[in-house]
KEBA-78009 format. One record per residue (C-alpha): residue number from 1; x, y, z. Coordinates in Angstrom, 2 decimals. Layout:
BEGIN
r k=NUM	X=X	Y=Y	Z=Z
...
% end
This chain:
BEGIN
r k=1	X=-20.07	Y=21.63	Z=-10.90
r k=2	X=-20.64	Y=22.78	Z=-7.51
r k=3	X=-17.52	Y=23.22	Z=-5.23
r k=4	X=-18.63	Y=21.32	Z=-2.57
r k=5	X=-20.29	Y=18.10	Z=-4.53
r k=6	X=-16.60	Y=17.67	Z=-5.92
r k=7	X=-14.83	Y=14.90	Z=-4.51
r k=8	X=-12.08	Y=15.37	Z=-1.98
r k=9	X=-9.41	Y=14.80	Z=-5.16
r k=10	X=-10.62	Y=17.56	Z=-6.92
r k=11	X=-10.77	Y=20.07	Z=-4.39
r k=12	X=-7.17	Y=19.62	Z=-2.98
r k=13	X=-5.24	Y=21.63	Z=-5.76
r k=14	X=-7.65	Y=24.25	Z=-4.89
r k=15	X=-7.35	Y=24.00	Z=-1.01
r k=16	X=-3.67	Y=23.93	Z=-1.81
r k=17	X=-3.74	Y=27.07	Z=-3.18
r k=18	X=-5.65	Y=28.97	Z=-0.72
r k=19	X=-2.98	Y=27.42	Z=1.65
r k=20	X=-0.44	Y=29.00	Z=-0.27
r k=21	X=-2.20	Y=32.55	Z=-0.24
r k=22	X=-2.34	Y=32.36	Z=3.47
r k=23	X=0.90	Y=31.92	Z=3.79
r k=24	X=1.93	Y=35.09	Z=1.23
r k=25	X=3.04	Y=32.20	Z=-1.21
r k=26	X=5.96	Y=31.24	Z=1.16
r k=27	X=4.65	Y=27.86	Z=2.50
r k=28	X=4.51	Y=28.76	Z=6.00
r k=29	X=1.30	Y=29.25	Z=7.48
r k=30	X=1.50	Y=29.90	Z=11.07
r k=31	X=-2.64	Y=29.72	Z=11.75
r k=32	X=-3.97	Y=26.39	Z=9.80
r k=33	X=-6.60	Y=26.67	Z=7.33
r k=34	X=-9.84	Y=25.85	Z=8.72
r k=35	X=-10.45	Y=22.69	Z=6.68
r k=36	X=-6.73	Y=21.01	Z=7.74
r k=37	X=-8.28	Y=20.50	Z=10.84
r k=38	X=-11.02	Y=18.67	Z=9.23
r k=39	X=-9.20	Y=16.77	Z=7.55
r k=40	X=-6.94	Y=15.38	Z=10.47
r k=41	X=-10.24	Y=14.51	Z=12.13
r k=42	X=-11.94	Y=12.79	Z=9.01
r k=43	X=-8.49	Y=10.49	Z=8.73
r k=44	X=-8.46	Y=9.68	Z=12.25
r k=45	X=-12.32	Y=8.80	Z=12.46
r k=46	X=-11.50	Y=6.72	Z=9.60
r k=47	X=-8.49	Y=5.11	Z=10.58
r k=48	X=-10.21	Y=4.02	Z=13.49
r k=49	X=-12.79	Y=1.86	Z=12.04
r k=50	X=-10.41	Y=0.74	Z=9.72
r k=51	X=-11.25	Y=2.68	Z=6.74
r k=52	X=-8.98	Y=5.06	Z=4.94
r k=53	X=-9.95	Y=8.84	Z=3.04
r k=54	X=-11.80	Y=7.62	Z=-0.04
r k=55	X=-10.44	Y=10.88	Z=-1.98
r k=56	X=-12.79	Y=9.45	Z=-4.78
r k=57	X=-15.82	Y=9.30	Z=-2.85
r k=58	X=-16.33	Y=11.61	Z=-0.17
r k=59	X=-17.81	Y=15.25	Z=-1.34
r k=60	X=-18.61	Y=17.57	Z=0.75
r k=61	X=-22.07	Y=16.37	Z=2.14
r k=62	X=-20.04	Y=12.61	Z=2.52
r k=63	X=-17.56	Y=14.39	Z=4.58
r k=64	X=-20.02	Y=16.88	Z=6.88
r k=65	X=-22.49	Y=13.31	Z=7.40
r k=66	X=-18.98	Y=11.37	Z=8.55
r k=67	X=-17.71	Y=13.95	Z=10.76
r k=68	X=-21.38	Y=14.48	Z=12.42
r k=69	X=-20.97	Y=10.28	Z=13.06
r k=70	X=-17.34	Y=11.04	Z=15.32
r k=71	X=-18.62	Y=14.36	Z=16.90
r k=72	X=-21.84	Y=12.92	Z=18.37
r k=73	X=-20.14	Y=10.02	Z=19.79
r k=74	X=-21.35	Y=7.37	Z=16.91
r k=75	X=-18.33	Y=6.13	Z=14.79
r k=76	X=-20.25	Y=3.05	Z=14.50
r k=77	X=-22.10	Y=4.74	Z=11.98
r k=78	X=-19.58	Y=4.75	Z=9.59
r k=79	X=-19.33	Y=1.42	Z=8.48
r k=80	X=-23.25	Y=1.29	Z=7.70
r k=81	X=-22.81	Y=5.08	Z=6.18
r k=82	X=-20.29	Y=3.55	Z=3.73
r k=83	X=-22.28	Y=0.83	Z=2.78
r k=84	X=-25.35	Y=2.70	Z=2.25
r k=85	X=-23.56	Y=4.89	Z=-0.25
r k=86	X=-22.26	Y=2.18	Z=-2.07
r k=87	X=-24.99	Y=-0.21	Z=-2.00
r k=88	X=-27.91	Y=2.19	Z=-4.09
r k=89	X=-29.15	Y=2.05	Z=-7.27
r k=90	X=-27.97	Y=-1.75	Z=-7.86
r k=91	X=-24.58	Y=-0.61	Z=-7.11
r k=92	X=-23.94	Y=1.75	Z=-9.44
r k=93	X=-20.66	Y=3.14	Z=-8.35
r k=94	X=-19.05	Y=-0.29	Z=-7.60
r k=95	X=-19.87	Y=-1.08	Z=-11.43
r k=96	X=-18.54	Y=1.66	Z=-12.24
r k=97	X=-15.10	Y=1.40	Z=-10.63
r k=98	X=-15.08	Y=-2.20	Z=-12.26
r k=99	X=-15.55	Y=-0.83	Z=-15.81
r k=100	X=-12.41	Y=1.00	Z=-15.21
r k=101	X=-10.77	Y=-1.67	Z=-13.48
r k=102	X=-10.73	Y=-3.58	Z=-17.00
r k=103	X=-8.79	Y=-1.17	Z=-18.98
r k=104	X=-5.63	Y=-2.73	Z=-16.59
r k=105	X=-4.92	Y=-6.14	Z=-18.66
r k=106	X=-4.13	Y=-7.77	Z=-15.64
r k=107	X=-7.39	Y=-7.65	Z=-14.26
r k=108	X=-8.99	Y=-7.76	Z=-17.44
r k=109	X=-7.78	Y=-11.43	Z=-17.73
r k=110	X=-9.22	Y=-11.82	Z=-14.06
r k=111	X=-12.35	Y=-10.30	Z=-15.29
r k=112	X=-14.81	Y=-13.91	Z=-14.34
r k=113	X=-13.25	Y=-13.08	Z=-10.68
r k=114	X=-13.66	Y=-9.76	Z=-10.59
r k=115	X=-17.60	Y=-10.02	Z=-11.89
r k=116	X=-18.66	Y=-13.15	Z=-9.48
r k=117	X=-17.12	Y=-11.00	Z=-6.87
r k=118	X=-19.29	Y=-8.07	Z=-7.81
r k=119	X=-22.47	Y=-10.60	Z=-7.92
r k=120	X=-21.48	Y=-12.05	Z=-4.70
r k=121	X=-21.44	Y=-9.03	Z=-2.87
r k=122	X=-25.05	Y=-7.97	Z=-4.04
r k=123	X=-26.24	Y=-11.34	Z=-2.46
r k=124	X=-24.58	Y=-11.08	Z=0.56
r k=125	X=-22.46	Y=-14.00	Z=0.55
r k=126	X=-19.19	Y=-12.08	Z=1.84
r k=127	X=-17.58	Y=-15.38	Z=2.14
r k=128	X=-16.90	Y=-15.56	Z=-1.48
r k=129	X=-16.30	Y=-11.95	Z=-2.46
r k=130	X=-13.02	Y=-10.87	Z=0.64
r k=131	X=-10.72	Y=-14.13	Z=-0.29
r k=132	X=-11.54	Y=-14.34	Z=-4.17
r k=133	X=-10.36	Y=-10.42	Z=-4.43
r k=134	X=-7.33	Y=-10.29	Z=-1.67
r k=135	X=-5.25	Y=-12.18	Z=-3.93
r k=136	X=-5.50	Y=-9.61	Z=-6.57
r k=137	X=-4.12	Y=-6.80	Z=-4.58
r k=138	X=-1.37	Y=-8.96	Z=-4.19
r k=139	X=-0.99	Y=-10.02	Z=-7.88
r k=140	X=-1.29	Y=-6.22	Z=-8.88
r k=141	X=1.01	Y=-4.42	Z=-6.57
r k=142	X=3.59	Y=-7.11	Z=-7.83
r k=143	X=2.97	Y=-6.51	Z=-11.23
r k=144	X=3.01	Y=-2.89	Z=-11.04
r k=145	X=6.34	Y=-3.17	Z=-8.90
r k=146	X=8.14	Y=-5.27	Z=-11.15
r k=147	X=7.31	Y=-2.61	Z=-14.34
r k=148	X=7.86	Y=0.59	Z=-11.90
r k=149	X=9.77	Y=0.44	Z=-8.40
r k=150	X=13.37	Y=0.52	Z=-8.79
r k=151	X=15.74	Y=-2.36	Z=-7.06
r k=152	X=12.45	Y=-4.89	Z=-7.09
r k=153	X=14.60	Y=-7.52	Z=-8.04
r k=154	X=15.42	Y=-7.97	Z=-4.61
r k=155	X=15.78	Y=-10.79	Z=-2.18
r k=156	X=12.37	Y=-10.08	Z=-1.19
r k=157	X=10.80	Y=-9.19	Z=-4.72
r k=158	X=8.73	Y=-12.82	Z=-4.78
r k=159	X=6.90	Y=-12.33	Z=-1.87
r k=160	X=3.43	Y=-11.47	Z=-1.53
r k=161	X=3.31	Y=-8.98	Z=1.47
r k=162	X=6.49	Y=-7.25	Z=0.42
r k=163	X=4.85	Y=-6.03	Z=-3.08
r k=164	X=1.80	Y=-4.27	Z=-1.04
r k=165	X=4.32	Y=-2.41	Z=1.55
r k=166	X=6.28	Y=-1.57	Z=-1.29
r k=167	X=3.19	Y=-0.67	Z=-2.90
r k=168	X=1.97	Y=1.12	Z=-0.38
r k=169	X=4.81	Y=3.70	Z=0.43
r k=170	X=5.14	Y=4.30	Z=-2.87
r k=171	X=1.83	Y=5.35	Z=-2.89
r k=172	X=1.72	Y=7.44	Z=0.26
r k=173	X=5.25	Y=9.42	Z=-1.59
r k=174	X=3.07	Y=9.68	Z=-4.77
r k=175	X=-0.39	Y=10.87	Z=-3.61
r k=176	X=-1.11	Y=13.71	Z=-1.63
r k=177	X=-0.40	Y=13.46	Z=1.98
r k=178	X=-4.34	Y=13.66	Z=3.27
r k=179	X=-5.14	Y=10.57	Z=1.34
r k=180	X=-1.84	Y=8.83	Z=0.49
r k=181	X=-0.66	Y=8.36	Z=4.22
r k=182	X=-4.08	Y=6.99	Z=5.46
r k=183	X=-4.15	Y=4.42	Z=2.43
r k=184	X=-0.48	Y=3.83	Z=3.87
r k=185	X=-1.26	Y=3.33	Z=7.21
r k=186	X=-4.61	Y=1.41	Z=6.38
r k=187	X=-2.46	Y=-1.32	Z=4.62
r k=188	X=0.25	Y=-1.65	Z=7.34
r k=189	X=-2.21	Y=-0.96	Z=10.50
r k=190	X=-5.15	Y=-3.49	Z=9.26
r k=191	X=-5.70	Y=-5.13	Z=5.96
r k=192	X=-1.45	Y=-6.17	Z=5.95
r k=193	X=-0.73	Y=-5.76	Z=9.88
r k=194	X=1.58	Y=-8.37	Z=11.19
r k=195	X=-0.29	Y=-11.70	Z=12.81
r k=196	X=0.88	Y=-13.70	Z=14.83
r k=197	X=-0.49	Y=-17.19	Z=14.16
r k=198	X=0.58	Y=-18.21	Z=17.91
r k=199	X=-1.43	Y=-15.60	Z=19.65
r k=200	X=-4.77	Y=-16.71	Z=17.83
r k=201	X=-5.71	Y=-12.60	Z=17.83
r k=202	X=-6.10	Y=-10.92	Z=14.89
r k=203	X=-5.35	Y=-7.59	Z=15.32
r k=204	X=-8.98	Y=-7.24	Z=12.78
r k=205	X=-11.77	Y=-9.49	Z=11.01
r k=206	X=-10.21	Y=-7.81	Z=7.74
r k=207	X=-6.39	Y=-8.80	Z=8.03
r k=208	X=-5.41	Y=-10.33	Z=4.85
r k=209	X=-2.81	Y=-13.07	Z=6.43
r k=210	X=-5.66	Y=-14.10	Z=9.07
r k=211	X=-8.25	Y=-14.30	Z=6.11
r k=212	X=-6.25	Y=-16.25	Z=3.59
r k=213	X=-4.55	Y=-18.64	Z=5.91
r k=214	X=-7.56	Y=-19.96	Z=7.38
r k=215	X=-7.45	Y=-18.28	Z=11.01
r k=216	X=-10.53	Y=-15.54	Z=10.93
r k=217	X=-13.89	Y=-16.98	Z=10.69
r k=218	X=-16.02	Y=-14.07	Z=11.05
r k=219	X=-14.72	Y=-11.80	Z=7.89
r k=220	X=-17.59	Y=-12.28	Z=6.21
r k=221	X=-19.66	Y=-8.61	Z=6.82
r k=222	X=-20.81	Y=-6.26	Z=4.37
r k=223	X=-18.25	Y=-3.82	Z=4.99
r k=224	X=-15.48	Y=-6.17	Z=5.33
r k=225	X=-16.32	Y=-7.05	Z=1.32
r k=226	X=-16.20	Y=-3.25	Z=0.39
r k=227	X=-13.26	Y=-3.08	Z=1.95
r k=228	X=-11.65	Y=-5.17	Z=-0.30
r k=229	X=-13.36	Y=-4.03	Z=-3.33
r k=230	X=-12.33	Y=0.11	Z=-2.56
r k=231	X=-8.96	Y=-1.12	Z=-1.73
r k=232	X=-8.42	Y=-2.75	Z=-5.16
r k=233	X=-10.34	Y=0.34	Z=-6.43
r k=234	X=-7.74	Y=2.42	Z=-4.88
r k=235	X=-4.73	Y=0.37	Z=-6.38
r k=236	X=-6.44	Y=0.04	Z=-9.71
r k=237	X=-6.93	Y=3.50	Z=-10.13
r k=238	X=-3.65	Y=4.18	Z=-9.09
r k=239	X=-2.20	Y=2.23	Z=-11.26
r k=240	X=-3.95	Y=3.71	Z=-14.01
r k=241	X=-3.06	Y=7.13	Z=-13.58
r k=242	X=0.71	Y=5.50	Z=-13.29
r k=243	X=0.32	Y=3.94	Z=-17.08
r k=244	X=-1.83	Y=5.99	Z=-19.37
r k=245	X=-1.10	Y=4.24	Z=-22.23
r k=246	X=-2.97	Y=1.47	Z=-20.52
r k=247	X=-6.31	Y=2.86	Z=-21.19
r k=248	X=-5.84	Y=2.14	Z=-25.09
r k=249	X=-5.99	Y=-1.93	Z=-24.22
r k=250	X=-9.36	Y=-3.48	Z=-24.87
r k=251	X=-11.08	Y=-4.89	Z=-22.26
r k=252	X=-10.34	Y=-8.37	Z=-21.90
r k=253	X=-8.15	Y=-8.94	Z=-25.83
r k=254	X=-10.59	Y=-11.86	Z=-26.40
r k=255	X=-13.67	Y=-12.71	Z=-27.58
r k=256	X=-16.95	Y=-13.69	Z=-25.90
r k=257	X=-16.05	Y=-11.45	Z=-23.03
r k=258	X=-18.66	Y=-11.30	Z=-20.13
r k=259	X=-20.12	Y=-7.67	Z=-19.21
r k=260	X=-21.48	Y=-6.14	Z=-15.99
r k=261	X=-24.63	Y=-7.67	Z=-15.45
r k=262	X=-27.76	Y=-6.20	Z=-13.75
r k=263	X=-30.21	Y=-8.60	Z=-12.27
% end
């Protein structure tokens, strides 16, 4: 495979490396490496319309067409870019992440969720797809902190938000810092940010508290709904690499089970 059509995950070790040799292997590079400075500017673009680095997704041409969006004054573009990519050939790569999603027997027994979701966002109807997958995040990042975090039994171990912060720096300690301190900051700066209920201003249309407790009206875009699907996708696959054992569970463990459909 060609360097540069490798995803952003692969190429790190080997970025890392180079690092390394510029620094004569002792970790102390006094002129950056050409690409860190691409990379602070691909996080920031994305932070700012509330996206995160998709170390999955973006290759090299992903990463050249997003940086051409925030150097010629369009950010805008972004959120159309992403959707774009993820929206060809009948959503290929969203059905793909699902597949995987069901070797996690959590999910798996959420599969007739996780599938109407998937069907939902192919129509358009972004009403159904953002609150029928929130609550998943939520029920995963508990589950996985109950089996994994230490000192979860905690006052605070029941509630909802606390499993996704707790989530959430575990993840940006675990991953590498270019993708797991955007996912970090994604969660605590926009999808989990603090509302305020009196104020009556979300601080976005894709803030999980506003969305679920009735007080945003317009989530309902496009992007919005692959928001929520790449965050679970991020989670999920996290959690995967976490338990590798969990790859050996069927499915779903029962019969009759649906499958991804293409209509």
């Amino acid at each position: 495979m060609h360097i540069d059509s490798m995803p952003l995950e692969e190429k790190q070790p080997l970025k890392d490396l180079l690092e390394s040799l510029l620094a004569g292997g002792g970790g102390n590079i006094k002129t950056p490496a050409p690409w860190t400075k691409e990379d602070r500017e691909l996080k920031n673009l994305l932070l700012d319309r509330a996206w995160w680095v998709l170390q999955k997704d973006i290759t090299g041409p992903v990463k050249r067409d997003l940086l051409r969006f925030g150097r010629e004054g369009n950010p805008g573009e972004v959120d159309a870019y992403f959707c774009a990519l993820f929206r060809t050939d009948d959503l290929a790569r969203l059905r793909a992440k699902i597949t995987t999603w069901l070797k996690i027997p959590y999910l798996a027994e959420r599969q007739e969720i996780i599938l109407d979701s998937l069907e939902a966002h192919k129509a358009g109807r972004y009403t159904l797809t953002v609150p029928a997958l929130l609550p998943l995040i939520d029920g995963l990042t508990r589950r996985f902190g109950r089996a994994h975090l230490r000192s979860w039994a905690g006052k605070n171990a029941g509630k909802k938000v606390i499993a996704v912060d707790r989530f959430a720096q575990h993840y940006r300690r675990k991953e590498h810092k270019s993708w797991g301190s955007p996912f970090a900051s994604f969660i605590r700066q926009v999808a989990y940010a603090s509302f305020d209920f009196g104020s009556g201003r979300p601080p976005t249309s894709c803030n999980r508290h506003g969305i679920l407790h009735g007080q945003i009206p317009d989530y309902a875009s496009e992007a919005n709904s692959l928001r929520v699907i790449l965050m679970l996708d991020t989670i999920a696959q996290f959690v995967i690499a976490s338990e590798p054992r969990s790859q050996s569970h069927p499915l779903t463990g029962r019969q009759g089970s649906r499958h991804l459909r293409h209509r």
